[in-house]
C-alpha beads as a LAMMPS data file, in Angstrom:
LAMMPS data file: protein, C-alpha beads

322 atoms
321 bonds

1 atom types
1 bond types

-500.0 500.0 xlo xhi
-500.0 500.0 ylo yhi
-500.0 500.0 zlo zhi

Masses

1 110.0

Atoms # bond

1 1 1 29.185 -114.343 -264.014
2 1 1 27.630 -115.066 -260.855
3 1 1 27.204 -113.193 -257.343
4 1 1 29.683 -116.324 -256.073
5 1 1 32.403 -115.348 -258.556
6 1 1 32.727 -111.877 -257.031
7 1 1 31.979 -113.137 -253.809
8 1 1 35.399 -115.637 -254.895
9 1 1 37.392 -113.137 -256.673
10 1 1 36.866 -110.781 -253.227
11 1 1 37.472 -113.327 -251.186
12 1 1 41.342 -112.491 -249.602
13 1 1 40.298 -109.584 -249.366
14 1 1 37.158 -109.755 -247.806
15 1 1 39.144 -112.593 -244.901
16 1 1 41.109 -109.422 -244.201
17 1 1 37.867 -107.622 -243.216
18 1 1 36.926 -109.971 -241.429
19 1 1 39.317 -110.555 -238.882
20 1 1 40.331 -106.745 -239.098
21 1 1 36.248 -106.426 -237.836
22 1 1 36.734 -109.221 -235.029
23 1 1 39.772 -107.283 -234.088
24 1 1 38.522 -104.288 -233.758
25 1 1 35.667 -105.034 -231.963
26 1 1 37.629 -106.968 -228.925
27 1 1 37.440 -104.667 -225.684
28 1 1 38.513 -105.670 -222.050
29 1 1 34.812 -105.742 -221.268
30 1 1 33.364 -109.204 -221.576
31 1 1 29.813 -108.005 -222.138
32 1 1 30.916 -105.991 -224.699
33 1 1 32.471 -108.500 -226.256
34 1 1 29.422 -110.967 -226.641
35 1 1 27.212 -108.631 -227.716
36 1 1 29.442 -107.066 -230.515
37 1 1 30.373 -110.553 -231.668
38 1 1 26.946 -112.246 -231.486
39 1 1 26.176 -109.837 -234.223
40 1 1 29.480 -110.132 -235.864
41 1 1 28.654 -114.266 -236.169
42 1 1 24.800 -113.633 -237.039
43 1 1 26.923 -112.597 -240.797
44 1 1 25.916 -110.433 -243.489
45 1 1 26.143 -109.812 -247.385
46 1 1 29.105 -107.773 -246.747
47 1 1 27.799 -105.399 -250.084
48 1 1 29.244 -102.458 -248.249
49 1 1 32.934 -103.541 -247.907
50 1 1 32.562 -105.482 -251.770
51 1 1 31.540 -102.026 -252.594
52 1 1 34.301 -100.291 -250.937
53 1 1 36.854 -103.230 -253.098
54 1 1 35.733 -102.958 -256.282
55 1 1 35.532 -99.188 -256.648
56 1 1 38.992 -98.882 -255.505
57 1 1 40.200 -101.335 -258.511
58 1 1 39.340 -97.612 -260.157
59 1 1 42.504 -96.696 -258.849
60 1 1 45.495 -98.349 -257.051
61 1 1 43.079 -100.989 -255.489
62 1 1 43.473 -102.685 -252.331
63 1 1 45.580 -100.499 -249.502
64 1 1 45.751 -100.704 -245.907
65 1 1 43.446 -97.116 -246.447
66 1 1 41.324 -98.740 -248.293
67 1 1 40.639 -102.017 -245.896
68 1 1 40.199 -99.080 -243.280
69 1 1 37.623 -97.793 -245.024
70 1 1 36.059 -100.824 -245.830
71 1 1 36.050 -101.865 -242.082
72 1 1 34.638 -98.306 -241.057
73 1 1 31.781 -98.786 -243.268
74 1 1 30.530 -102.387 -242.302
75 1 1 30.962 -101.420 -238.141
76 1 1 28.970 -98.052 -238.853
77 1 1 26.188 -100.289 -240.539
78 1 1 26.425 -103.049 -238.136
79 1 1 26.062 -100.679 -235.076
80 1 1 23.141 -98.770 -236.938
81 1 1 21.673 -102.243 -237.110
82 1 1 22.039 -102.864 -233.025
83 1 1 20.030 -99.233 -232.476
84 1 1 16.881 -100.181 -235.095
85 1 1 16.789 -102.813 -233.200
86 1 1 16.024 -101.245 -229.586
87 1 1 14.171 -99.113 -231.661
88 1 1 11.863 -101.014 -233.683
89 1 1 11.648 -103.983 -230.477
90 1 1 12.849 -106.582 -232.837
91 1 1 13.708 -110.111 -230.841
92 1 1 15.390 -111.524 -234.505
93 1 1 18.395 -110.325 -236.905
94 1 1 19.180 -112.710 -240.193
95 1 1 17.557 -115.708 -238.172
96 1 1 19.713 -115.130 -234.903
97 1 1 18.494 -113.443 -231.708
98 1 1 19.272 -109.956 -231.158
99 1 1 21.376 -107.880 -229.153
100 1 1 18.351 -106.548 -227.418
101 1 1 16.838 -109.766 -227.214
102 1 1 19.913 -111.830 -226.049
103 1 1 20.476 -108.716 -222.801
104 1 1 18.400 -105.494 -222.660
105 1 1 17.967 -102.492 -224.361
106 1 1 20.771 -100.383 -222.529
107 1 1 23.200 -103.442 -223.102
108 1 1 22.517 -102.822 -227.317
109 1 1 22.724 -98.854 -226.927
110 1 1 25.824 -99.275 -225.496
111 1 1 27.044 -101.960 -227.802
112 1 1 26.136 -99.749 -230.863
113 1 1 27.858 -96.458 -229.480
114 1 1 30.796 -98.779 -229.034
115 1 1 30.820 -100.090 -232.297
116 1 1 30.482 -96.728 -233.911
117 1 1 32.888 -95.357 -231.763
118 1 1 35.344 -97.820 -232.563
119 1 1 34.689 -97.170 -236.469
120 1 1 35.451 -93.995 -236.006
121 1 1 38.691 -94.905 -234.046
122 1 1 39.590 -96.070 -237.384
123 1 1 40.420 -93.298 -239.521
124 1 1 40.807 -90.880 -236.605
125 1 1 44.404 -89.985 -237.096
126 1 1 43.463 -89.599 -241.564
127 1 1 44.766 -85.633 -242.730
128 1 1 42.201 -86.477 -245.402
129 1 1 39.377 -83.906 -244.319
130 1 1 37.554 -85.073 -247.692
131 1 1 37.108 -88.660 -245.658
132 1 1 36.063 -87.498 -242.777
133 1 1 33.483 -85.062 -243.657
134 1 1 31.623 -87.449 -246.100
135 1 1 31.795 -89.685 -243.190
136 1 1 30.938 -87.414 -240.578
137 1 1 27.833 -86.168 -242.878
138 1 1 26.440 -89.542 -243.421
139 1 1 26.278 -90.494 -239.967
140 1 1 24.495 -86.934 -239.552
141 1 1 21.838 -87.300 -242.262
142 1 1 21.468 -91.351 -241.132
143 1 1 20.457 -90.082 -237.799
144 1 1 17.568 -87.304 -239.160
145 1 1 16.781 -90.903 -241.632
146 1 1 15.987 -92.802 -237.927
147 1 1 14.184 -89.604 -236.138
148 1 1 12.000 -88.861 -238.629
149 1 1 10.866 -92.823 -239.215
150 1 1 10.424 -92.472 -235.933
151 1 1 8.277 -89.242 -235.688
152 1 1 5.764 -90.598 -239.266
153 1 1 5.163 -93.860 -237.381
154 1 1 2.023 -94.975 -237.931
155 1 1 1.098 -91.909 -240.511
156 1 1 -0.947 -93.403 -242.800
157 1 1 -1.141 -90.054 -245.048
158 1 1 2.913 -90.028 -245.952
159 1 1 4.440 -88.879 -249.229
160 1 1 6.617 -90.564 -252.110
161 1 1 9.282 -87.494 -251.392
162 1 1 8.962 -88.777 -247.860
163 1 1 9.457 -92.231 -248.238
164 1 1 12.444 -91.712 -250.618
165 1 1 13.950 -88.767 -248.472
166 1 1 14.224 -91.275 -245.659
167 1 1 15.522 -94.617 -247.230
168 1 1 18.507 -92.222 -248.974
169 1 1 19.221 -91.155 -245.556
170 1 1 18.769 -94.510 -243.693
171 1 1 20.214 -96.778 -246.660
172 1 1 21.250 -95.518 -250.333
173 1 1 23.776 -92.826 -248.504
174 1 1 26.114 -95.283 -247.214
175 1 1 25.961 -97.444 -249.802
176 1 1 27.079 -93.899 -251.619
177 1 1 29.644 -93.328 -249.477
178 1 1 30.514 -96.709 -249.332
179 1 1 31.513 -96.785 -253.568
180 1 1 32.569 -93.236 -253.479
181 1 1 35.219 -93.477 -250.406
182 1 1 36.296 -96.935 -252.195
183 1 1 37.315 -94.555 -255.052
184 1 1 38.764 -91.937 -253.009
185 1 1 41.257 -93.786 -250.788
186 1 1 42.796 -95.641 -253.699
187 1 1 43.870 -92.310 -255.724
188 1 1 40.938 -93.019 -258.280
189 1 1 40.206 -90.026 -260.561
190 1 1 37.567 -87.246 -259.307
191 1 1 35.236 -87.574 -262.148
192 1 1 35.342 -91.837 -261.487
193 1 1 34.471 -90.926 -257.652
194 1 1 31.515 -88.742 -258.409
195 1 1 30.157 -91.526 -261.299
196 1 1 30.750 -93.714 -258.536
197 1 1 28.667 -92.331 -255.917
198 1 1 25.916 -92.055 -258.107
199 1 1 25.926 -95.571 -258.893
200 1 1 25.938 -96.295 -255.331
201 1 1 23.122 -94.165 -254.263
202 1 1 20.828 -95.432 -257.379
203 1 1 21.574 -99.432 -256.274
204 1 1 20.718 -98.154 -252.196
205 1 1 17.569 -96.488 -253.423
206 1 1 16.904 -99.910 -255.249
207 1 1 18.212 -102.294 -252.404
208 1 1 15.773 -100.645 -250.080
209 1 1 12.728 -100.712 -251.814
210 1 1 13.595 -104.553 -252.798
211 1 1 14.198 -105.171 -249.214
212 1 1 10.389 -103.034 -248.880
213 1 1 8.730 -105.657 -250.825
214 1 1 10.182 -108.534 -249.466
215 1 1 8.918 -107.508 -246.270
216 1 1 5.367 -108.469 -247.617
217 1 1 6.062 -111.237 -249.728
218 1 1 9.112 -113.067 -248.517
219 1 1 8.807 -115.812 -245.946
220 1 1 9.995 -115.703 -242.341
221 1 1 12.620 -118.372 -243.282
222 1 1 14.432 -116.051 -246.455
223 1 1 13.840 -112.893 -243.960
224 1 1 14.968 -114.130 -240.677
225 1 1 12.369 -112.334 -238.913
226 1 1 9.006 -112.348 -239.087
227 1 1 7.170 -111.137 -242.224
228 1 1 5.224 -107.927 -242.413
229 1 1 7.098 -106.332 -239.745
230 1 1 8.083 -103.283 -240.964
231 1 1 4.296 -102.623 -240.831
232 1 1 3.026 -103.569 -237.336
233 1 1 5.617 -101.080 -236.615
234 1 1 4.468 -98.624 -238.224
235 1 1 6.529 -97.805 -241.081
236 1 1 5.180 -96.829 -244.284
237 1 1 7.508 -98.128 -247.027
238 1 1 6.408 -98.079 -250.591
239 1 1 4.088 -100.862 -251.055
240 1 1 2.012 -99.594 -248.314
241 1 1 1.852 -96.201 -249.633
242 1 1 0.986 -97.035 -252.847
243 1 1 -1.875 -99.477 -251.850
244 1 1 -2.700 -96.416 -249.577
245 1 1 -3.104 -94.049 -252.942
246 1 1 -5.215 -96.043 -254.389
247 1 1 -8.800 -95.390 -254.480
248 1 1 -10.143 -98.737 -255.049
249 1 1 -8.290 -99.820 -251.629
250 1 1 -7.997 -97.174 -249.538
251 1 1 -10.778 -96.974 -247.479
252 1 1 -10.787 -100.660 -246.362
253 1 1 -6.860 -100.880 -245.869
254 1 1 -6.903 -97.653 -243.838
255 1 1 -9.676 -98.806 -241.420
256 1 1 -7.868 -102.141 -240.915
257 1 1 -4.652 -100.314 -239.982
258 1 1 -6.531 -98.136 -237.932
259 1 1 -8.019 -101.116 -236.159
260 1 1 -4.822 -103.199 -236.190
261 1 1 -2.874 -100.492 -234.135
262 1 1 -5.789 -100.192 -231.753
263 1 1 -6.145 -103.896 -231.087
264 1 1 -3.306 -105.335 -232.340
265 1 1 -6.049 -107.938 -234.510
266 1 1 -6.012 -107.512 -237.738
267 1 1 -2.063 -106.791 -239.159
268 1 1 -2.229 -110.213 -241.335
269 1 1 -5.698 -108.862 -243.172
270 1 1 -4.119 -105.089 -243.851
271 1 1 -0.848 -106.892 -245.159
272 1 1 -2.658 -109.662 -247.603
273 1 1 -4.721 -106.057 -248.879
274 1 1 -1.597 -104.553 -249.867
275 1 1 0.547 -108.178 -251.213
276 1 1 -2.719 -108.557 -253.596
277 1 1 -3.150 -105.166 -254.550
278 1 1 -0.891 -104.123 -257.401
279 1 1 1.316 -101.934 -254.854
280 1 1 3.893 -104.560 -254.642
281 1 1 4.550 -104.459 -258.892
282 1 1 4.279 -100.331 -258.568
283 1 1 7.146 -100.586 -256.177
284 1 1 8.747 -102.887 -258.396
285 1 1 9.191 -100.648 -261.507
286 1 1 10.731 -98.199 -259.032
287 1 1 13.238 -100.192 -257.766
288 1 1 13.967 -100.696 -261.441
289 1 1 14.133 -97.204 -262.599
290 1 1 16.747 -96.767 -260.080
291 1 1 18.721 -100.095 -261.106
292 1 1 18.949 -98.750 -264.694
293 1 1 19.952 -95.308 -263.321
294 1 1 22.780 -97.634 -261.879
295 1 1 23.401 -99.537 -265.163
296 1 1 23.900 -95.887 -267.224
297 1 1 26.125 -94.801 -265.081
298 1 1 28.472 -97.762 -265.172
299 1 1 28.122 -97.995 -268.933
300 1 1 30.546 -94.531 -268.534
301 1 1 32.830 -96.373 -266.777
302 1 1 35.981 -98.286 -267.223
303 1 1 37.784 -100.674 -266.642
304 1 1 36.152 -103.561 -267.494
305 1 1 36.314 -106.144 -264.676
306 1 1 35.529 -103.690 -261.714
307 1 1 32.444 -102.221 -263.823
308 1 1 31.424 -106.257 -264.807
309 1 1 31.205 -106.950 -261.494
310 1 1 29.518 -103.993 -260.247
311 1 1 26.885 -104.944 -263.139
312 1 1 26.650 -108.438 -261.633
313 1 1 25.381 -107.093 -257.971
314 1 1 23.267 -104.765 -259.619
315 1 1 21.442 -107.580 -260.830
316 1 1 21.317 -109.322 -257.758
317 1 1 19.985 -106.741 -255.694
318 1 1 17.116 -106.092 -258.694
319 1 1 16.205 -109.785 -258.870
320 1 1 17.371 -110.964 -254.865
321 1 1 14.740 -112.790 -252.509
322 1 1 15.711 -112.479 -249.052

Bonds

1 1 1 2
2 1 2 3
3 1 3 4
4 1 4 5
5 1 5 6
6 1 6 7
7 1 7 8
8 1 8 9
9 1 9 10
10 1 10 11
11 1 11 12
12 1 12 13
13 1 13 14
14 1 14 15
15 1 15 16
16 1 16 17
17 1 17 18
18 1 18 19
19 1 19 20
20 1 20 21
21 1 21 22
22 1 22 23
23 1 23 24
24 1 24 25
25 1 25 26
26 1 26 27
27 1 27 28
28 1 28 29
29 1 29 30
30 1 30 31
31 1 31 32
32 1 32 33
33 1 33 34
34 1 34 35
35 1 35 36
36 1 36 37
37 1 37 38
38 1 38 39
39 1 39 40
40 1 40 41
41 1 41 42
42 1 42 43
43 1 43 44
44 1 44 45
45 1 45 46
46 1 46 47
47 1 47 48
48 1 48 49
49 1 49 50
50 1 50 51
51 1 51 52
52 1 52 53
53 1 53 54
54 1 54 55
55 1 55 56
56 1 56 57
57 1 57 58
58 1 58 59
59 1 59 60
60 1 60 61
61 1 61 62
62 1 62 63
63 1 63 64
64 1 64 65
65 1 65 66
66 1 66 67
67 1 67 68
68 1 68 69
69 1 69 70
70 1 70 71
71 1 71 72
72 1 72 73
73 1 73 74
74 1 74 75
75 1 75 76
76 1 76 77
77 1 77 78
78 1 78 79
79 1 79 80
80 1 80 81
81 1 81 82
82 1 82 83
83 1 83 84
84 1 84 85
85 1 85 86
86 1 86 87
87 1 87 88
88 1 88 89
89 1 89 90
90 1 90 91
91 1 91 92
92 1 92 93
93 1 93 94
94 1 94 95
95 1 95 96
96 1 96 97
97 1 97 98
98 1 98 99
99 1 99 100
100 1 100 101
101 1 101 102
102 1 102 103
103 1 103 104
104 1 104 105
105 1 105 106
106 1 106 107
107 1 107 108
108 1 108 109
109 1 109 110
110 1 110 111
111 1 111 112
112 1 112 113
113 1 113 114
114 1 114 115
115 1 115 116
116 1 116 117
117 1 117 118
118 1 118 119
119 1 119 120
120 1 120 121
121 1 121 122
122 1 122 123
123 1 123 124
124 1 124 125
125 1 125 126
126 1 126 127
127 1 127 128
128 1 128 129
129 1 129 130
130 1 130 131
131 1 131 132
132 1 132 133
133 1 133 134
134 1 134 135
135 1 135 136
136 1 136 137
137 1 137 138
138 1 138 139
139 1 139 140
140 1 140 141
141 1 141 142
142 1 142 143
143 1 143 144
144 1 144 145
145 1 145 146
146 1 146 147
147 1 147 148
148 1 148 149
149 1 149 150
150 1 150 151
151 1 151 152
152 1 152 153
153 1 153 154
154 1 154 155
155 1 155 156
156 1 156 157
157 1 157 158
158 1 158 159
159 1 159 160
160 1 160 161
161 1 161 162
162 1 162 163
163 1 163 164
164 1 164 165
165 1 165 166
166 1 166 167
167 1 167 168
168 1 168 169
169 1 169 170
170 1 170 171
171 1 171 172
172 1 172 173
173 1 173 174
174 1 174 175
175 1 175 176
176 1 176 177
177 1 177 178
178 1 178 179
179 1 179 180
180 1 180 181
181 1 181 182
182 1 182 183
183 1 183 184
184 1 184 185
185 1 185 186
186 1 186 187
187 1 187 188
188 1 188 189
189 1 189 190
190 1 190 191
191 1 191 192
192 1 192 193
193 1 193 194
194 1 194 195
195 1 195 196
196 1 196 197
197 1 197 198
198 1 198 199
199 1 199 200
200 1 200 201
201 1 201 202
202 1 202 203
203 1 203 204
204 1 204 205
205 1 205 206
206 1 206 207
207 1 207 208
208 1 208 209
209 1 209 210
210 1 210 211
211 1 211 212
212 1 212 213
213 1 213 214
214 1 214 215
215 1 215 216
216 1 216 217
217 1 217 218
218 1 218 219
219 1 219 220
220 1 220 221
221 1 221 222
222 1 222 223
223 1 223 224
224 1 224 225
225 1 225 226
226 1 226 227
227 1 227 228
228 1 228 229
229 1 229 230
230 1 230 231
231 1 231 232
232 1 232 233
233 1 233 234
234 1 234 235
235 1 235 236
236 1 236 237
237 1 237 238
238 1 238 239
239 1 239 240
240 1 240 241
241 1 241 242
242 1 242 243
243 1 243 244
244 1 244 245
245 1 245 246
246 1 246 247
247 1 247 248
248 1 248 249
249 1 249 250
250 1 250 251
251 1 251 252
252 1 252 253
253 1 253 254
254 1 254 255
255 1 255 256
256 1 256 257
257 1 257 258
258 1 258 259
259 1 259 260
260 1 260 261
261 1 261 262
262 1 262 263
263 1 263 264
264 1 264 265
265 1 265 266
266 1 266 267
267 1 267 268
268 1 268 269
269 1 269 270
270 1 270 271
271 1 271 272
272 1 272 273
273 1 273 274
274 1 274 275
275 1 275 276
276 1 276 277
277 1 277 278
278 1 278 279
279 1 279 280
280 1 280 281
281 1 281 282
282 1 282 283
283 1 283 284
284 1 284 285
285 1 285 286
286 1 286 287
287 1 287 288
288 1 288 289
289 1 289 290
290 1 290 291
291 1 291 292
292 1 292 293
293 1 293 294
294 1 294 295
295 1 295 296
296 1 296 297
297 1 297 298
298 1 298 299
299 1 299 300
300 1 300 301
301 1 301 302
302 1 302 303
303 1 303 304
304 1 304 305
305 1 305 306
306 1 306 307
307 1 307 308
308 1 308 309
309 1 309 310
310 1 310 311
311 1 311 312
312 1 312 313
313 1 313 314
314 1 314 315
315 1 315 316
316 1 316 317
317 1 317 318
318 1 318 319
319 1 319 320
320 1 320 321
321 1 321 322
C-alpha cells in the first residue's frame, strides 16, 4: 500500500472538504476573500482531515459531524499557518507567496482571525461539550506553543523538555485532536478514542521533528521556502540543540550564531556545523521512538483497513522528504 492509495480510497471524501473549505471561507469582503483563498490554492497534505476520516471508520464513519470536524481542523491549522507567518516574516508558503507577502501584515492577522473564527462558526451550535472543550483547549495550549517560541528566540541554552513541550503544543496536539475528535463524532468506542489520540500525538511529535531536520537538509525546491530558516529566526529545534550539547561543537557553533544574529554573516557556516555534525541522526532516532510509540498503539487496534492505513502514513511521515 502506498500514501496514493489512501490518498484514492479518501478521495470523495476528501472533494467534500474541499469545497466545504472554499465555502466556508467566502465572505462579502473581497480582500478577505483573496487572501483566504490564495492560501486555500497554495494546497496542503491534508493529514489532518485524512486523520479526522480514517479514525471515524472506528465507528459509523463518514457523517455530516464528522466532515465538520474535519473542516474545523484544516481552517484552525491553515489560519495558525497565516499568523507564523507575520510572525516569523516569512515571504514563501509550499512554494507560493504568502499572505503577508502578497498584502501586509494587518491584512494576514485579520485573514487568520477570520479563518479561525469561521472554524469555530462550525460546530458552534454542537450540545457536545466533549467537542468543544478539546477544541477550545487546543487552540489555548497552541497559543502558549507560539508565545513561548517566541519569548526562547534566539536562546541558545534551551532544553529537550523545552523543545518537546513546544512542538506538542504547536503541532502533535492537533494532530491529537485531530484522530481523537475523528473517533468521537462517529460514535467510536471510548477506549478506541483515547488509543487514538495517543497515536496521533506520537506521529505529531514525529512529523515535527521530521519537518526539524528537513529544515537543514532538504532543498529550497522540496521545502518551498528557503532552507535553514527556522534558524535565522531563531528557533531552536532539535538538531540545533543537540549539535549545541555537544562538546566537540559547541564552542564554535555558538560563536557563529552569536555572530550570525549580530551581523546577519555567517547563518550558512552555523547551519553546515550542525547538517555535518551527528545532530541531524540524534534527531532521527527520536522521531523514530515516537513512530514506534505510534505503531504499538495501532497494533491494539482494530479493524483492519482503518489501522492499515493509519500504518501506511506512519511510514510516510518517518521516511517523507519535503
Amino acid at each position: 500500500m502506498s500514501l496514493g492509495t489512501i490518498y484514492n480510497a479518501l478521495k470523495p471524501e476528501l472533494q467534500k472538504i474541499e469545497d466545504r473549505i472554499e465555502q466556508v471561507l467566502k465572505s462579502g469582503q473581497p480582500i478577505v476573500n483573496q487572501a483566504a483563498f490564495q492560501l486555500l490554492k497554495a494546497g496542503g497534505k491534508r493529514i489532518r482531515p485524512i486523520f479526522v476520516l480514517l479514525a471515524s471508520r472506528f465507528g459509523e464513519g463518514q457523517t455530516e459531524r464528522v466532515l465538520d470536524v474535519a473542516v474545523t481542523l484544516e481552517l484552525i491549522h491553515m489560519a495558525s499557518l497565516v499568523h507564523d507567518d507575520v510572525i516569523d516574516d516569512a515571504e514563501l508558503r509550499r512554494g507560493k507567496k504568502t499572505v503577508k507577502a502578497e498584502w501586509n501584515n494587518r491584512v494576514a492577522m485579520y485573514t487568520g482571525d477570520f479563518i479561525f473564527a469561521r472554524a469555530l462558526d462550525l460546530i458552534g451550535g454542537w450540545s457536545d461539550q466533549r467537542i468543544h472543550g478539546i477544541l477550545s483547549h487546543a487552540i489555548r495550549e497552541m497559543t502558549i506553543g507560539e508565545i513561548v517560541q517566541i519569548r526562547d528566540q534566539y536562546n541558545w541554552q534551551q532544553s529537550l523538555r523545552q523543545y518537546l513541550l513546544r512542538i506538542k503544543r504547536k503541532t502533535a496536539l492537533l494532530m491529537a485532536i485531530s484522530c481523537q475528535l475523528g473517533g468521537l463524532a462517529s460514535g467510536a468506542k471510548l477506549n478506541t478514542v483515547e488509543l487514538l489520540y495517543r497515536f496521533g500525538y506520537y506521529i505529531g511529535m514525529s512529523y515535527q521533528i521530521v519537518d526539524d531536520i528537513l529544515d537543514f537538509t532538504g532543498t529550497e525546491k522540496q521545502l518551498g521556502k528557503p532552507a535553514g530558516g527556522d534558524l535565522r529566526q531563531g528557533h531552536v529545534t532539535l538538531p540545533a540543540l543537540f549539535a549545541l550539547t555537544n562538546p566537540a561543537i559547541n564552542a564554535e557553533l555558538k560563536q557563529k550564531l552569536d555572530e550570525a544574529r549580530k551581523t546577519g554573516i555567517g547563518w550558512d557556516e552555523a547551519i553546515r556545523i550542525i547538517k555535518t555534525s551527528p545532530a541531524i541522526e540524534q534527531a532521527k532516532d527520536v522521531s523514530d521512538r515516537y513512530l514506534e510509540k505510534a505503531f504499538r498503539v495501532l497494533d491494539r487496534m482494530t479493524p483492519d483497513e482503518p489501522t492499515a492505513f493509519l500504518k501506511e502514513i506512519a511510514r510516510y511521515i518517518g521516511k517523507r522528504k519535503f
